[in-house]
Residue, then its C-alpha position, 0 to 999 in steps of 0.5 A: x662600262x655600264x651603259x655598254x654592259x646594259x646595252x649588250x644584255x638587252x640586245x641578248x635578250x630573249x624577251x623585251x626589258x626595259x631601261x630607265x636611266x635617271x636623268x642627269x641632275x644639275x648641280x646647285x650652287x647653294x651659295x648663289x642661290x641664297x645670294x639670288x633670293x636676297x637679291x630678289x627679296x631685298x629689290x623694290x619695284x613698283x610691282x613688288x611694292x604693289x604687291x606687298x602692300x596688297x598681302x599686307x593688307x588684305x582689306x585693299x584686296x577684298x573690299x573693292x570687290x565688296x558685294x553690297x547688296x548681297x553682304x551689308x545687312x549680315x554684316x549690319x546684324x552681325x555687328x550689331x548683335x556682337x557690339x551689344x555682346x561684348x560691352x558687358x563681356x569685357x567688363x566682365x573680363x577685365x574684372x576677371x584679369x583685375x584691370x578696370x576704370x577704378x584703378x585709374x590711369x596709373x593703375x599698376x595692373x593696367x600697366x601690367x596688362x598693357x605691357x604684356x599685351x605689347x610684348x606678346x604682340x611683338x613676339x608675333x609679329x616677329x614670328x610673323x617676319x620668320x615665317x613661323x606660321x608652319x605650325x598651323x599645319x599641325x592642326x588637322x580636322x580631328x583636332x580642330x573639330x574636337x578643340x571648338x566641341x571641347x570648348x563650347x562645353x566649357x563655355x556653355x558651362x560659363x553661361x549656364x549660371x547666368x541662365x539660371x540666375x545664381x552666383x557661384x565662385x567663378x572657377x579659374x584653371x584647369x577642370x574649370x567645366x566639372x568645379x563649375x558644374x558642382x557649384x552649380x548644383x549644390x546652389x540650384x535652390x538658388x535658381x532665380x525663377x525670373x531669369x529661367x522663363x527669361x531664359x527658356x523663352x529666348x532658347x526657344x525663339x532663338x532656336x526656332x528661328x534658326x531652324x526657320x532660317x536655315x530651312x527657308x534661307x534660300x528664301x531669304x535675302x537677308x538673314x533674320x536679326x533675332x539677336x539684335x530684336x530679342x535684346x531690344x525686346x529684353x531689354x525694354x521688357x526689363x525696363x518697363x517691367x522692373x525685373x531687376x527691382x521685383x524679381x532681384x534679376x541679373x542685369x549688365x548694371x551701369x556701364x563706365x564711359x568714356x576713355x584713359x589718354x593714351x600712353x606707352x606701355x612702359x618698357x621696365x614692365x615689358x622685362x618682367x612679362x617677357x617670359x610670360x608674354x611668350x606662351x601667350x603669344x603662342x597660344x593666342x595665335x594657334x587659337x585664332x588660326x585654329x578658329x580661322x581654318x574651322x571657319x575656312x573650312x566651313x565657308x571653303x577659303x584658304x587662310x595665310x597663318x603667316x598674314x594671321x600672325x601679323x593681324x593678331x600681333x598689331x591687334x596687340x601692339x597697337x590696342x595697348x597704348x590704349x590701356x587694353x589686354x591681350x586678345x585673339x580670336x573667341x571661339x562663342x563670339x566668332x560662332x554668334x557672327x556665322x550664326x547672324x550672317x556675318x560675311x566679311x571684317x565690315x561686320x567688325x568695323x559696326x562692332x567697334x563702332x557700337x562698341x564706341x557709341x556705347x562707351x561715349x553716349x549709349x551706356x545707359x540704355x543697357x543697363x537693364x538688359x538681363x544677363x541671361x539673354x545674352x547666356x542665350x544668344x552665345x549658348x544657341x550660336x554653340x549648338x553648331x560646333x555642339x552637333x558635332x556629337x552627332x557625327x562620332x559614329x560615322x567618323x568612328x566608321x571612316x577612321x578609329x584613330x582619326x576619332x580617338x584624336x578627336x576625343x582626346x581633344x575634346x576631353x581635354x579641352x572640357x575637362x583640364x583647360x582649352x589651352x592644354x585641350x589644343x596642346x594635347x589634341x596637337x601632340x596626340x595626333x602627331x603620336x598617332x603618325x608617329x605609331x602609324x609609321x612604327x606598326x605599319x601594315x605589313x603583308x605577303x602578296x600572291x599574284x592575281x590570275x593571269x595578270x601581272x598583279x599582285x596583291x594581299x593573299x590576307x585580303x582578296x580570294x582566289x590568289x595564286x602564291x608564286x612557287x619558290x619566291x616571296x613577296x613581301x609588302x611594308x607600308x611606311x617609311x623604314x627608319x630607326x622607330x620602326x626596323x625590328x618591326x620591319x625585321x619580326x614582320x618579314x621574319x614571321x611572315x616568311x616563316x624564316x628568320x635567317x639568323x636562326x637558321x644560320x644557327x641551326x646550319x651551324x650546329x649541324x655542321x659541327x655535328x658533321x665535323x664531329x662524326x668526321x674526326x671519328x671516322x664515322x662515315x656511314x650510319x647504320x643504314x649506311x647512309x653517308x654522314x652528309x646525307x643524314x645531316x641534310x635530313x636533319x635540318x628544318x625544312x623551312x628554306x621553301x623559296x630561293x628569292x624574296x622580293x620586297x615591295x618598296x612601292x610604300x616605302x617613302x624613304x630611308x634613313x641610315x638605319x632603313x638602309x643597314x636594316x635593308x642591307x642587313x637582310x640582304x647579306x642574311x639571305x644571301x648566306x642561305x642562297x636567297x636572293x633579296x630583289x627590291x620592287x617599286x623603290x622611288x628616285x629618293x629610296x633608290x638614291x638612298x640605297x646607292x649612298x648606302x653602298x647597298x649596290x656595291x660600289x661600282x654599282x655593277x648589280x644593281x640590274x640584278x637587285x633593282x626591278x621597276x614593278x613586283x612583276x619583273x622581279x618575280x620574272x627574274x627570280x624565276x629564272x636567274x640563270x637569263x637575268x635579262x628577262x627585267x626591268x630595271 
């Protein structure tokens, strides 16, 4: 009967209209759906095999494909330099988390770390298995700019001590940043003058020769190793010198050679760490994927945060037989590798490679290389993510709350830790939308001159408003946060808010009975008591239909579709029609499951138009609803 009924009225029709009729949808069987998907993932062929092992091991992928003479000498430099960086580093950390070679292999805070290093290692493989990568969609690019800024002012500040040779009590947790600057200056007397000139002349040949390279790096067939010559220098000078001896200057000291056999992490540890590898699985991911897609973004690839999962989670495992802590990516070391020509993980086999010869035969040659060389090294690799401060007015200019994300992030990270900087960045950002889509745009249009337009009568000049009908715009999905939102924006916008006006029309009915019961059927002036009860009521009814643009409107949920049909009953008791434009396949099915149309779907043509145009057409003129588009 439908079909029939739409059929007649277009051949009635003074004007063309025209009919959209929804293609007829197959149902699923979700059941053989799953069964099909296990059926196809638990299958092996040669292909697939081919294919999973290829994902599995991206190196099988990319190192065929090797570019020699255009990438080995970065990644040469840049293994070397990050090598020679992260012997003393490590030493230190392992310091920090109270793990060293004096402990010996029994040691129980090596068992611990290894332990805890295996279980958050599993934690992500399995979130790997489960495809929990998904989160990684969370980190937008305010969030991850203001994470690297935030974090190269707390590890700027780590190093500051070093170029400057003083000690200080190393501060551990949150607003690490301001406690470490405070120490630092209550013991600046304390400066050593030998590790600042040191310091102050390594900045300034590393800088200088960054600046050169970035300028003529087109020129370049390879990128300068000043790193790698200024910790050679460094360190001979130091040597020879005897800054160490004379002028008391801060050097990496004897390095501990050699290795502890490998062993199991025991498994009566991995219960007690349990809990506590959780949030460190976690937050090593999010860290390493936040780092990846800053670096992706930077060199324009794409990153797979279910593959990163796998890699960082044997990155765990396997290490810890080997009396190692939990790693992930660092935010200094990956800034030194782009910052020294790095192009692909080559650079990362020369790292461990020196990092082996170090720890079986070249320890000694580092002994006299000062600290506040490689504090130079890593706070000059920084003024990249540290420039970002120079882009907050034009992003301030493009997008305010974009730029509010960003220093919330920042100052988070700086100021209370980089793990809760990250967390707040995430759960701020996604506040953001959520207050978006609360408080969204809202607008009356007017029709653009001689078109079948229309657009924001707020916003654009020379509008011409539609007699008798309003047009109303709502920019966000309708859903339970935002309904009286929804509801005071088109009230005050329309400057009329049914329920009111039901109320007022009520009053003044009562007043009418009143008069009535008492035989009072004309006034003084001999006006008719109905006719003076006209004049009485307010005259805001100045349109007879309303029109809501659904062309923003993404979808509904049970509370958008009352919401909608709330106000359609509303208007409806003061003779307004409410005529629905531009509504998606989703908000038109949501409508229909709602009952919004009735149940035999019969109005639907008169409460449903494709564009504001042919709505506004019909409203019109309701008496020839065929003059529409459905």
């Amino acid at each position: 009967m439908e079909r029939v009924l739409e059929a007649t009225r277009m051949e009635n029709s003074t004007s063309p209209c025209f009919l959209m009729e929804r293609k007829t949808r197959v149902k699923i069987n979700r059941k053989e759906v799953i069964l099909a998907k296990l059926k196809k993932s638990c299958s092996c062929t040669p292909k697939k095999l081919k294919n999973f092992v290829i994902d599995f091991f991206p190196v099988l992928q990319w190192l065929p494909k090797y570019q020699c003479r255009e990438y080995i000498w970065g990644d040469i430099m840049s293994g070397l330099v990050i090598g020679i960086i992260l012997v003393p580093q490590a030493i230190a950390y392992s310091l920090l988390a109270g793990v060293n070679a004096e402990c010996g292999k029994e040691c129980y805070a090596i068992g611990i770390a290894t332990a805890l290093t295996f279980v958050a290692g599993v934690y992500q493989v399995l979130m790997g298995i489960f495809r929990l990568g998904f989160i990684s969609m969370y980190l937008s690019e305010s969030v991850l700019d203001g994470f690297a800024t935030g974090a190269s002012l707390t590890i700027l500040t780590a190093q500051v001590k070093y170029l400057i040779g003083i000690k200080i009590p190393r501060s551990q947790g949150h607003g690490m940043l301001v406690i470490t600057w405070i120490n630092i200056f209550r013991n600046i007397y304390q400066a050593n003058l030998c590790d600042v000139i040191t310091s102050a002349i390594c900045i300034v040949v590393l800088v200088t020769a960054k600046e050169l390279g970035d300028r003529y790096k087109h020129k370049l067939k390879f990128p300068l190793p000043t790193e790698l010559v200024v910790i050679v220098v460094a360190t001979v000078v130091s040597h020879y010198g005897k800054l160490n001896e004379l002028y008391a200057s801060s050097v990496s000291g004897a390095i501990p050679t050699g290795f502890i056999p490998p062993k199991a992490p025991h498994f009566n540890l991995m219960l007690r760490v349990a809990v506590d590898a959780l949030p460190l699985a976690i937050v090593s991911f999010v860290f390493t994927v936040s780092l990846s897609e800053m670096c992706a973004k930077k060199y324009a690839y794409t990153i797979r945060a279910n593959q990163e999962m796998f890699a960082v989670g044997f990155c765990n495992i396997i290490p810890s037989f080997f009396h190692s802590f939990a790693t992930s990516a660092a935010l200094a070391k990956t800034l030194v590798k782009t910052s020294t020509g790095c192009q692909t993980q080559v650079s990362g086999v020369i790292s461990a490679m020196v990092v082996l010869l170090v720890l079986l035969f070249l320890a000694p040659l580092f002994y006299s290389l000062q600290k506040c060389v490689l504090a130079c090294i890593i706070i000059v690799s920084l003024r990249g993510a540290l420039r970002k401060f120079q882009d907050v007015p034009a992003r301030f200019h493009v997008n305010k709350v974009d730029t509010l994300v960003w220093v919330v992030t920042m100052s988070a990270s700086a100021l209370i830790s980089t793990e809760i900087g990250l967390l707040a960045g995430i759960v701020f950002s996604m506040l953001c939308i959520i207050v978006r889509t609360q408080r969204p745009r809202t607008a009356l249009l007017a029709q653009i001159q001689d078109t079948s337009l229309y657009e924001d009568d707020s916003e654009y000049e020379n509008l011409s408003p539609v007699p008798k009908v309003k047009i109303f715009r709502f920019e966000a999905p309708l859903y339970y946060a935002n309904r009286n939102y929804f509801l005071k924006s088109l009230y005050r916008l329309t400057n009329l808010d049914p329920n009111l006006e039901a109320a007022r029309r009520k009053k003044y009915e009562k007043k009418e009975k009143q008069h009535l019961k008492k035989g009072d059927h004309k006034t003084a002036n001999g006006v008719g008591t109905v006719e003076m009860t006209l004049q009485l009521f307010p005259k805001q009814t100045d349109f007879q239909a309303l029109v809501v643009d659904c062309s923003s409107i993404s979808f509904l949920d049970t509370t958008g579709v009352n919401t909608l049909k709330e106000i359609l009953k509303d208007y409806k008791d003061l003779n307004i029609s409410v005529l629905l434009a531009c509504c998606n396949p989703s908000v038109i099915d949501s409508l229909k499951k709602g009952g919004y149309f009735g149940k035999d779907l019969g109005s639907m043509q008169e409460m449903l138009f494709y564009s504001i145009h042919n709505a506004v057409q019909f409203a019109k003129d309701q008496k020839l609803p065929t003059d529409c588009s459905v």
